[in-house]
C-alpha positions as CSV (number, residue, x, y, z in Angstrom):
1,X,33.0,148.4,-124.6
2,X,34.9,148.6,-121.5
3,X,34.2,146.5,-118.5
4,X,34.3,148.1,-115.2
5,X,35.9,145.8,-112.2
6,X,35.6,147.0,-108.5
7,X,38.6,149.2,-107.5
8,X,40.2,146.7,-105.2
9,X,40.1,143.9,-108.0
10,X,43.5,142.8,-109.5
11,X,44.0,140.7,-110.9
12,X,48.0,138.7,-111.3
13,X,49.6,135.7,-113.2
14,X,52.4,133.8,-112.7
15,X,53.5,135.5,-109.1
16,X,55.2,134.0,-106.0
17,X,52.8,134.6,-102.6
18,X,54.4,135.9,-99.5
19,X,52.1,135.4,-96.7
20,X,52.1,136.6,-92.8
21,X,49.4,136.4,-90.3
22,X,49.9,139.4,-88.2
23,X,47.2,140.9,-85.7
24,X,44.7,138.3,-86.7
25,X,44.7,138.7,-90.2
26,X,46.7,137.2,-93.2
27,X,48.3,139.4,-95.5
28,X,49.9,138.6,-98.8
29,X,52.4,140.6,-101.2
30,X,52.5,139.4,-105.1
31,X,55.9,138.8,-105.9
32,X,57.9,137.7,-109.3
33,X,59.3,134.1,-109.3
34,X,62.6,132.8,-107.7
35,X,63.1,137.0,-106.6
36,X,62.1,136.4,-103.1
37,X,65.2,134.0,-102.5
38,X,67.7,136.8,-104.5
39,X,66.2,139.4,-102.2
40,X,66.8,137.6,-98.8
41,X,70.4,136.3,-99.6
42,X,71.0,139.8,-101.1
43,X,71.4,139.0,-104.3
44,X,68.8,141.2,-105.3
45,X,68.2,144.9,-103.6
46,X,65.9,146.5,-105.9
47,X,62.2,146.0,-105.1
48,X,60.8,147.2,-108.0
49,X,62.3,143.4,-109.8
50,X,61.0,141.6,-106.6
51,X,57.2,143.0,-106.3
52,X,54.6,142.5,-109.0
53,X,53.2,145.7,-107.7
54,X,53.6,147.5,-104.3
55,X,50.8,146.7,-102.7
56,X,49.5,144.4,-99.6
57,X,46.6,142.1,-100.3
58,X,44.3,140.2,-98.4
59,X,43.9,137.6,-100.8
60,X,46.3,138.0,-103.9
61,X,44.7,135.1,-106.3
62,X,41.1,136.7,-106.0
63,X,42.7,140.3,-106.1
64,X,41.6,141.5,-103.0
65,X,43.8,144.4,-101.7
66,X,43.4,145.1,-97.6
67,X,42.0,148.3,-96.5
68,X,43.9,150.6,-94.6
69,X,41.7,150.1,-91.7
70,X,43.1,146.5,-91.3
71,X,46.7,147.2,-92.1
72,X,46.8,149.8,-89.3
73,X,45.4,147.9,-87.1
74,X,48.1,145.3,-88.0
75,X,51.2,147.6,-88.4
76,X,50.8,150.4,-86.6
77,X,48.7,153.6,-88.4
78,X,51.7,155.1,-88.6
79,X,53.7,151.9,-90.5
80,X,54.3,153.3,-94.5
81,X,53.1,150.7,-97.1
82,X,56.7,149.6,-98.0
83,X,57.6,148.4,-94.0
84,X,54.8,146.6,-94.0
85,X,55.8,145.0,-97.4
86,X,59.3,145.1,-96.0
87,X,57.9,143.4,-93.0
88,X,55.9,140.8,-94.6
89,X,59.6,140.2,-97.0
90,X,61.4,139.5,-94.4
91,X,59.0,137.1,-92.0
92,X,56.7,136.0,-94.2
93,X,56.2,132.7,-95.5
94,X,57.0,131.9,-99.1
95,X,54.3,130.3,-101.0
96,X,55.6,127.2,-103.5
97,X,53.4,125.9,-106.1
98,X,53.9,122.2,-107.0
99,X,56.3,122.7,-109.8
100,X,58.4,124.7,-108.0
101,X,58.9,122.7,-104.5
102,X,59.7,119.6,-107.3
103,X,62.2,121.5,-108.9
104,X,63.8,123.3,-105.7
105,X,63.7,119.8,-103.8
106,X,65.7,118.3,-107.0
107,X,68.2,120.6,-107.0
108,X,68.8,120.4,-102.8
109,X,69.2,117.0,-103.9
110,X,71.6,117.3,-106.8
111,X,73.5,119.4,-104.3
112,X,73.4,117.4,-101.4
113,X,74.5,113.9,-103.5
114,X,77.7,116.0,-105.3
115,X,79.0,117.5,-102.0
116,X,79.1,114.2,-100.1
117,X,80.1,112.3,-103.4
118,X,83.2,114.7,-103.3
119,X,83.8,114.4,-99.4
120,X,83.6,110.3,-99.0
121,X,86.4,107.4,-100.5
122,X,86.1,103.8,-100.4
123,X,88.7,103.2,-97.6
124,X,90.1,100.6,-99.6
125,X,91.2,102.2,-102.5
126,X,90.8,105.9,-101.6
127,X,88.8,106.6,-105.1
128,X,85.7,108.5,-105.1
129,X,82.2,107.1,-105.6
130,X,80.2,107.8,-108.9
131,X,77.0,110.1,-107.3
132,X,74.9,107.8,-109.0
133,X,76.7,105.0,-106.3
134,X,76.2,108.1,-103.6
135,X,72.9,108.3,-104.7
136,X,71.6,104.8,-104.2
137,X,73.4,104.3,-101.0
138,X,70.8,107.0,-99.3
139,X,68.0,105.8,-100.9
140,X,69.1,102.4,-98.9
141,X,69.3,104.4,-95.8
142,X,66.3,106.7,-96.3
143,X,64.4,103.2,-97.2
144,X,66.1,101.7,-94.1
145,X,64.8,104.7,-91.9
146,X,61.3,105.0,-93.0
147,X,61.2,100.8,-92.6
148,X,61.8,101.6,-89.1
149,X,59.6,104.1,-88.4
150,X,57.1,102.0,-89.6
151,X,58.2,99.3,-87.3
152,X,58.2,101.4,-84.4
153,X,54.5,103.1,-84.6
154,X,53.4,99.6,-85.0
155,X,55.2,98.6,-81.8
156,X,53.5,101.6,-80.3
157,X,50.4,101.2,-81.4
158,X,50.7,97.4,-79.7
159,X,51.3,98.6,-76.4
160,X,48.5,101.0,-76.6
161,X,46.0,98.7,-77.4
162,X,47.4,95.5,-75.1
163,X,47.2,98.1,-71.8
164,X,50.9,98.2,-71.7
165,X,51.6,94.8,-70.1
166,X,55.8,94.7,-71.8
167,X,56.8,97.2,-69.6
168,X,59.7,99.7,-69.9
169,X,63.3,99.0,-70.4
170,X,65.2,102.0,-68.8
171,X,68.1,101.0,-67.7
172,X,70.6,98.5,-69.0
173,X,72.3,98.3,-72.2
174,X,68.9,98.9,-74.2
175,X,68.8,102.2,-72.4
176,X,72.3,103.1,-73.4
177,X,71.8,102.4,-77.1
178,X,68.8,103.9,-77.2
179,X,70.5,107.1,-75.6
180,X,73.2,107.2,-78.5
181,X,71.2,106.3,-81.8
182,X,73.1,106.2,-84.9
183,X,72.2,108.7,-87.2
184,X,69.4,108.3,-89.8
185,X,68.7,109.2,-93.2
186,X,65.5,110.3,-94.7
187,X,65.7,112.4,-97.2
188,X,66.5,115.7,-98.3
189,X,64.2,118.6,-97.2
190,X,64.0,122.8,-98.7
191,X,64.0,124.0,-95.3
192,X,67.7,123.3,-94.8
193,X,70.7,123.8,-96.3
194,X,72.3,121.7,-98.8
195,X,75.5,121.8,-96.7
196,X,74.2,121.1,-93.6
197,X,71.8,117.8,-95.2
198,X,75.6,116.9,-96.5
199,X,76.9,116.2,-93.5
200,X,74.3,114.2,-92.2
201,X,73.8,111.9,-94.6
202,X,77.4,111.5,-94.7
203,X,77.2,110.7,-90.7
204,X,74.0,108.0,-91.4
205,X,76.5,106.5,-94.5
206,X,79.6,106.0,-92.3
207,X,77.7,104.6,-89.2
208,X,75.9,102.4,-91.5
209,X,78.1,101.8,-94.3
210,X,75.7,100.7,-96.9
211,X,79.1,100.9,-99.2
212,X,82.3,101.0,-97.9
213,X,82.9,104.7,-97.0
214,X,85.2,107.4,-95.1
215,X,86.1,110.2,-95.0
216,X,88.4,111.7,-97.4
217,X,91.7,112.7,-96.0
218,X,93.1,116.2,-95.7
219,X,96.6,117.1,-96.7
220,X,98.1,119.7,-94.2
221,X,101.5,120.7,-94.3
222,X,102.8,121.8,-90.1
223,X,105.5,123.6,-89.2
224,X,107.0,124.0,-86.2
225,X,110.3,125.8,-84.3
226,X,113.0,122.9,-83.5
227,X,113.5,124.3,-80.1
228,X,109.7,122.7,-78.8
229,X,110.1,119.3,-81.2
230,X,112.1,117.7,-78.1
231,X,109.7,119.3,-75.6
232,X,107.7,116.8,-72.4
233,X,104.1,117.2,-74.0
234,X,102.0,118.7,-70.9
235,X,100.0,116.1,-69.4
236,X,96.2,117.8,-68.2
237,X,96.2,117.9,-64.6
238,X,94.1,115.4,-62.5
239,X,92.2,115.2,-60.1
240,X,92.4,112.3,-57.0
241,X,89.4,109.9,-57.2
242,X,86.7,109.2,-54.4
243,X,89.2,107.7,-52.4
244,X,90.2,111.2,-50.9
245,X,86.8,112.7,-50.1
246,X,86.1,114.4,-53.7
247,X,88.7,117.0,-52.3
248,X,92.1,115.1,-53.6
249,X,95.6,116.2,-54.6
250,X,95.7,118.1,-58.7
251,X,98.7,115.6,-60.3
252,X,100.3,114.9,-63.6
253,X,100.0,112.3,-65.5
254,X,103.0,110.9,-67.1
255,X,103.7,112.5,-70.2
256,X,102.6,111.1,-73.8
257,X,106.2,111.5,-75.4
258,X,107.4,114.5,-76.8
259,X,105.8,117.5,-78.6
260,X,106.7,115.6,-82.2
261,X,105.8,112.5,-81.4
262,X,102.2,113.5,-80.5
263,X,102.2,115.8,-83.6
264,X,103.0,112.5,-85.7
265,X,100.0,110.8,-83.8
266,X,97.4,112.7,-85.2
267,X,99.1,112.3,-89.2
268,X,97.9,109.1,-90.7
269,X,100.8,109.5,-93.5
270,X,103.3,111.8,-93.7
271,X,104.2,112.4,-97.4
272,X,107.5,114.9,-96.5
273,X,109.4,116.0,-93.7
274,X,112.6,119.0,-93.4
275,X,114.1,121.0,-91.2
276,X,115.2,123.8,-92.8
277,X,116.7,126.4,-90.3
278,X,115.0,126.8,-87.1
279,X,111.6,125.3,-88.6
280,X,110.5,121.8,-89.1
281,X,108.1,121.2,-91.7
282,X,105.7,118.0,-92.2
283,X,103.4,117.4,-95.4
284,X,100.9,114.4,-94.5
285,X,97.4,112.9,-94.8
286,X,95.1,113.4,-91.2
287,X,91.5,112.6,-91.0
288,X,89.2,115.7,-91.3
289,X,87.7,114.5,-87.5
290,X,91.4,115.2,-86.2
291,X,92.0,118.3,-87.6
292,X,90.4,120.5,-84.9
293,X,92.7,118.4,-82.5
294,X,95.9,118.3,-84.1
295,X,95.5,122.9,-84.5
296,X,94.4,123.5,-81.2
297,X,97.3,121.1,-79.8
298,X,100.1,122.8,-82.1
299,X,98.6,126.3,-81.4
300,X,99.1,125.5,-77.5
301,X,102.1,123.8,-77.5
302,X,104.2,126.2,-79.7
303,X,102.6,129.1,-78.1
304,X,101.5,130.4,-81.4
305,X,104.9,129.8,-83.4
306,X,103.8,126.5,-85.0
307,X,100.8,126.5,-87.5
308,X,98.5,124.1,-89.1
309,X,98.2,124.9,-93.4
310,X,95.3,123.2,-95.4
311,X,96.5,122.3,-98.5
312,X,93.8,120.2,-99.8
313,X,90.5,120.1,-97.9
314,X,90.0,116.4,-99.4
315,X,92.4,114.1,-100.9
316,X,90.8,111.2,-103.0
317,X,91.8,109.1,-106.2
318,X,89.7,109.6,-109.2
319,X,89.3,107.1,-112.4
């Protein structure tokens, strides 16, 4: 005996939702697992492996395809089928069961806890930290954080309800520390990138320093012509103080040394150093925070003849 469902009934299993509101309405598209993320980063191109079947619903877990009526009021009557599922692709929000966020938010995390375990040192001893260590010292911080949130809507919720009698500091040094916070740690999230949840919780660790951490070093290797090594460094050019109306005199400040001793600044510890010809070459250790310095400076000062090589993005010791 075959059972007869209404025309607009399907019905789908195990499918990914993409969902837009557009024009007042919500539509959905039934797509296969973990193919919506291939298709944006463009691993995947093929939509036939990224839609269950090419179709716009209304509601895709009760089967409920949308008339053409409301898709072109929506889209446009003159919008094909596959723009508007190209549409919805490409703006739509991706729907996450339970299982999946868990999974997807343990793998951010995974991520997250190896990059800055390869990327930090104990400054003592310049060996890397297990990411088991890594991993405990943000769950401090993210602890830390949410402590203090806590604290602080209770704080609030004080002055609310005792009319506000404490009053405001603005100025002084509460206002100046409250205008530069240190950074905080909560927590990894799956709206942002692993790389990009690295670095801060490697800022919140170093400002807090729940271990002893830093940064690991880079190894760079400069060169540079001998003919600029002797070089006056040029001093910036400044401007006279109140004193003169606001309108004073552009001077010089005395010069910092000479074009190698301000290279040698930036290097914590130089490892080798030759001249061989023209060229002077220097292998050392710089932080990664005085990198951008040290390349713009050489680039300047050499006038494009010196340069600045990376040979290891991050130096550490490992047991």
């Amino acid at each position: 005996m075959v059972i007869q469902q209404p025309s607009n009934q399907i019905k789908l299993t195990n499918v990914s939702l993409v969902r837009l509101k557009k024009g007042k309405k919500r539509f959905e598209i039934a797509c296969y697992k973990n193919k919506v993320l291939e298709w944006r980063s463009g691993i995947e191109t093929d939509l036939d492996n990224v839609l269950q079947i090419p179709s716009v619903f209304l509601n895709v877990s009760k089967g409920q395809t949308a008339p053409s009526a409301e898709l072109a009021k929506a889209f446009g009557k003159d919008t094909s089928t596959d723009d508007m599922i190209l549409e919805i692709l490409r703006k739509g929000e991706l729907q996450v069961g339970e299982k999946e966020r868990t999974a997807q938010l343990e793998r951010v995390h995974n991520e997250v806890v190896s990059m800055v375990a390869s990327k930090l040192v104990d400054p003592r001893t310049k060996r890397v930290y297990t990411s088991g260590m890594i991993e405990k010292a943000l769950d401090m911080l993210s602890s830390m954080a949410h402590q203090h949130q806590h604290q602080q809507d209770k704080d609030k919720d004080k002055d609310n309800t005792g009319g506000g009698g404490g009053g405001t500091p603005a100025t002084g040094e509460a206002g100046e520390s409250k205008a530069r916070p240190l950074p905080t740690w909560t927590g990894v999230a799956t709206t942002k990138s692993a790389k990009s949840q690295a670095l801060d919780a490697m800022r919140a660790l170093i400002a807090h320093q729940p271990i002893p951490v830093a940064r690991a070093r880079m190894r760079l290797r400069i060169t540079c012509p001998t003919s600029v090594l002797k070089q006056a460094v040029k001093a910036p050019k400044v401007v006279a103080a109140e004193g003169d109306g606001g309108g004073g005199v552009a001077g010089e400040q005395k010069a910092p040394g000479t074009v190698k001793d301000k290279i040698l600044s930036f290097i914590e510890q130089v490892e080798a150093q030759d001249v061989m010809g023209s060229e002077w070459e220097i292998v050392g250790f710089v932080e990664p925070g005085a990198f951008k310095g040290l390349s713009d400076f050489v680039g300047g000062e050499t006038k494009g003849q010196g340069r600045v090589e990376v040979l290891d993005m991050a130096v550490t010791h490992e047991e």
